[in-house]
DOLO-438668 format. One record per residue: residue number from 0; residue in one letter; chain; x, y, z of N, C-alpha, C in turn. Coordinates in Angstrom, 2 decimals, decimal comma. Layout:
BEGIN
NODE  num  residuo  cadena   n.east  n.north     n.up  ca.east  ca.north    ca.up   c.east  c.north     c.up
NODE  NUM        A       A        X        Y        Z        X         Y        Z        X        Y        Z
...
This chain:
BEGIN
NODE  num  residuo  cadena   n.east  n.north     n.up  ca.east  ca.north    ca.up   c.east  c.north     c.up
NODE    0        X       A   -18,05     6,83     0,41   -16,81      6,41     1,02   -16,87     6,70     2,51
NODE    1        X       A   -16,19     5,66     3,75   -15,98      5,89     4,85   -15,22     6,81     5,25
NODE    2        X       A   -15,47     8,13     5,29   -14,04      9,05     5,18   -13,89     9,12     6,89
NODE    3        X       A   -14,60     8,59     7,77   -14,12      8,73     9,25   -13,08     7,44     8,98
NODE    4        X       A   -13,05     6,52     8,32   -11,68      5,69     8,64   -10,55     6,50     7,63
NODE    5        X       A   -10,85     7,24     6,61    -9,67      7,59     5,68    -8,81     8,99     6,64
NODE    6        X       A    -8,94     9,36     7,39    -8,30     10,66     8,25    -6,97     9,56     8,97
NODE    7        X       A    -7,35     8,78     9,88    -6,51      7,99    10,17    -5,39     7,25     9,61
NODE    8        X       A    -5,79     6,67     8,08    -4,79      6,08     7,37    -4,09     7,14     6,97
NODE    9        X       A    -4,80     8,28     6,27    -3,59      9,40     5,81    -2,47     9,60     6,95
NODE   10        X       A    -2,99     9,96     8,13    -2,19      9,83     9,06    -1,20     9,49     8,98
NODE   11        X       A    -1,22     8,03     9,32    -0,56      6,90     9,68     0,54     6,61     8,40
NODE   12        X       A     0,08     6,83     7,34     1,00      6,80     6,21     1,71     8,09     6,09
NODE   13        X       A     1,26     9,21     6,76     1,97     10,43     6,68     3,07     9,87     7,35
NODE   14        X       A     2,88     9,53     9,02     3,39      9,09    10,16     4,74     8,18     9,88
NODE   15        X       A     4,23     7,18     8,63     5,15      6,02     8,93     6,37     6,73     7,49
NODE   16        X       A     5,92     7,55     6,50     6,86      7,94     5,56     7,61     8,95     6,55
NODE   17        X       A     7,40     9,97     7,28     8,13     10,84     8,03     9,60    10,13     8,73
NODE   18        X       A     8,65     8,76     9,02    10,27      7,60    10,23    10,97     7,45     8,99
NODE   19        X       A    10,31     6,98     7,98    10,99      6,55     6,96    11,88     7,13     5,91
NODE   20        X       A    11,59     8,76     5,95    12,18      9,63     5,02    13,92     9,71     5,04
NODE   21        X       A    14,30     9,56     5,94    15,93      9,41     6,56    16,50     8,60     5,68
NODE   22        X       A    15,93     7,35     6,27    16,43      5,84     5,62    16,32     5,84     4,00
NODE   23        X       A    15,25     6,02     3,56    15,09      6,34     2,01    15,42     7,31     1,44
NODE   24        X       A    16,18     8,36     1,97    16,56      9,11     0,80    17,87     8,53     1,27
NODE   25        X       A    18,44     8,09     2,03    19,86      6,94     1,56    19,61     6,45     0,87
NODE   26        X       A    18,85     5,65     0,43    18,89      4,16    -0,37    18,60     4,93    -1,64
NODE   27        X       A    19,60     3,49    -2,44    19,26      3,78    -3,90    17,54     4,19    -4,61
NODE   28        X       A    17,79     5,35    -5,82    17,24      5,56    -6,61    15,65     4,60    -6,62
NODE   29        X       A    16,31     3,05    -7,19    15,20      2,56    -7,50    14,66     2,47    -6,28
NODE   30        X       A    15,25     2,00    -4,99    14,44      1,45    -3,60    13,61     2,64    -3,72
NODE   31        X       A    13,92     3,76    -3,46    13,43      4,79    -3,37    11,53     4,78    -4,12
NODE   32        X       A    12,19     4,77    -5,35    10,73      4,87    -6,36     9,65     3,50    -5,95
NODE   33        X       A    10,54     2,59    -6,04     9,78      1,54    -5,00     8,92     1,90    -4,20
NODE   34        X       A     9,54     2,30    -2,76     8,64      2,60    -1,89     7,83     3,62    -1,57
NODE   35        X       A     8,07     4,58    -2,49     7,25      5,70    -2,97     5,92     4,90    -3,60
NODE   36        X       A     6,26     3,77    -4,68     4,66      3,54    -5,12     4,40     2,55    -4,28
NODE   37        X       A     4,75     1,95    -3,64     4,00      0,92    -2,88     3,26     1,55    -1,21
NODE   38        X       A     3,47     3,07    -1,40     2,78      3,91    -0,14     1,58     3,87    -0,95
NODE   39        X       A     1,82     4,77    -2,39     0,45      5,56    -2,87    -0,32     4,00    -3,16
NODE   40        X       A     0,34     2,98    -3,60    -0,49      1,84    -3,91    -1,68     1,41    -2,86
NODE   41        X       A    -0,32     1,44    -1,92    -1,33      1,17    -0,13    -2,67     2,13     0,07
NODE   42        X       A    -2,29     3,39    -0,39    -3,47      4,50     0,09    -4,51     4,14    -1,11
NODE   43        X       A    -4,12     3,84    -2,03    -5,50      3,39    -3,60    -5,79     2,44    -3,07
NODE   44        X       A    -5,26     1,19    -2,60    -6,03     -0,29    -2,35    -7,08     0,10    -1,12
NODE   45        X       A    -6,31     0,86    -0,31    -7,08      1,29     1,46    -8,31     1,85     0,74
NODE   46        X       A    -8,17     3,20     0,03    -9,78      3,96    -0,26   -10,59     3,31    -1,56
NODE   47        X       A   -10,06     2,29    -2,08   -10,90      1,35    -3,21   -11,91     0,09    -2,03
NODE   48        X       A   -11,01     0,22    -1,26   -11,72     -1,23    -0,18   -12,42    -0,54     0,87
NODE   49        X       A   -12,39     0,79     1,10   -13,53      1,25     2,25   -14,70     1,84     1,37
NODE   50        X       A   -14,34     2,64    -0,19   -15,60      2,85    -0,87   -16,60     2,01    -1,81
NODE   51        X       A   -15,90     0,51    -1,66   -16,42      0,06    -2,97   -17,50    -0,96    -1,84
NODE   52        X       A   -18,81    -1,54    -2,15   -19,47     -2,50    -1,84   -19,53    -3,51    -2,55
NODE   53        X       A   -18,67    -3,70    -3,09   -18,61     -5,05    -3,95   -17,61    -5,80    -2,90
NODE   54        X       A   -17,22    -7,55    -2,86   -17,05     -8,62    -2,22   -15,56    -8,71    -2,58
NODE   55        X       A   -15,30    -7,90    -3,57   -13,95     -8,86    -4,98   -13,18    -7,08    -4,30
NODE   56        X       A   -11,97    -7,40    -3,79   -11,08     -6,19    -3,31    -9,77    -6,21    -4,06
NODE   57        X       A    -9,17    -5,16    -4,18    -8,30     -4,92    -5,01    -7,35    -6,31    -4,38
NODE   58        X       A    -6,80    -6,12    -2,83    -5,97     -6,89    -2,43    -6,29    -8,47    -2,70
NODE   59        X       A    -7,18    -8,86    -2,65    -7,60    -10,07    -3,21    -7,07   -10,48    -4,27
NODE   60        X       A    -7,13    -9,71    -5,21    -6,81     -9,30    -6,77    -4,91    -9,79    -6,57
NODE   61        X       A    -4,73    -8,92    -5,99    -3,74     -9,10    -5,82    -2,34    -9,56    -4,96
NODE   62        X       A    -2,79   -10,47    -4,36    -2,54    -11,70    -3,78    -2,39   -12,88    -4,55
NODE   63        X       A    -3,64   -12,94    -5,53    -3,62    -13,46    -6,61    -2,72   -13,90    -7,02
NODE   64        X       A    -2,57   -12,55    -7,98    -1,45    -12,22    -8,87     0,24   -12,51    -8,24
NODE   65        X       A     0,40   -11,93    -7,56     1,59    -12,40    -6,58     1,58   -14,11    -6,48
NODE   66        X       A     1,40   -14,71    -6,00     0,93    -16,18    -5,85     1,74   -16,77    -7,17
NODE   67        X       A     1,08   -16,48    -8,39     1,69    -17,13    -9,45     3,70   -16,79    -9,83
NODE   68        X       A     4,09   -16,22    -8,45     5,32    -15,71    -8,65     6,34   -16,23    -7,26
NODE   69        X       A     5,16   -16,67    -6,58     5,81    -17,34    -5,28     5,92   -18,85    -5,20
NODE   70        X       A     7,09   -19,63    -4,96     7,24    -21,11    -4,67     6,01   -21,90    -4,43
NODE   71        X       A     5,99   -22,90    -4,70     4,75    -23,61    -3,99     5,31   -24,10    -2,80
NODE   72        X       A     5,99   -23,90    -2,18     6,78    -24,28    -0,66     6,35   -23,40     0,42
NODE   73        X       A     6,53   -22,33     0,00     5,63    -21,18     0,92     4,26   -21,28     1,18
């Protein structure tokens, strides 16, 4: 694994939940759990895509998946 790029993202996700901690512990319950997993999601997709050498990335994957849930207008 690239761990000279993983110091930075922890960071930065430390960084951006700290602005964010205010605002979210207002918001409802679910927002809350929401954006709680869609941090740790962010930090699994980030260290799956700097350690893996394979072509096929989680986000790929899942873009995908999303897609079959979005308009064909978009």
């Amino acid at each position: 694994m690239n761990k000279v790029f993983l110091l930075p993202l922890l960071l930065a996700m430390l960084f951006m939940y700290l602005i964010d901690r205010k605002s979210m512990n207002n918001a409802h319950a679910v927002n809350r759990w929401i954006a709680r997993v869609l941090y740790v999601i962010s930090i699994g997709i980030w260290i799956y895509g700097t350690s893996t050498k394979s072509s096929v990335y989680v986000a790929t994957w899942l873009t995908r998946f999303i897609d079959m849930w979005l308009p064909p207008t978009l």
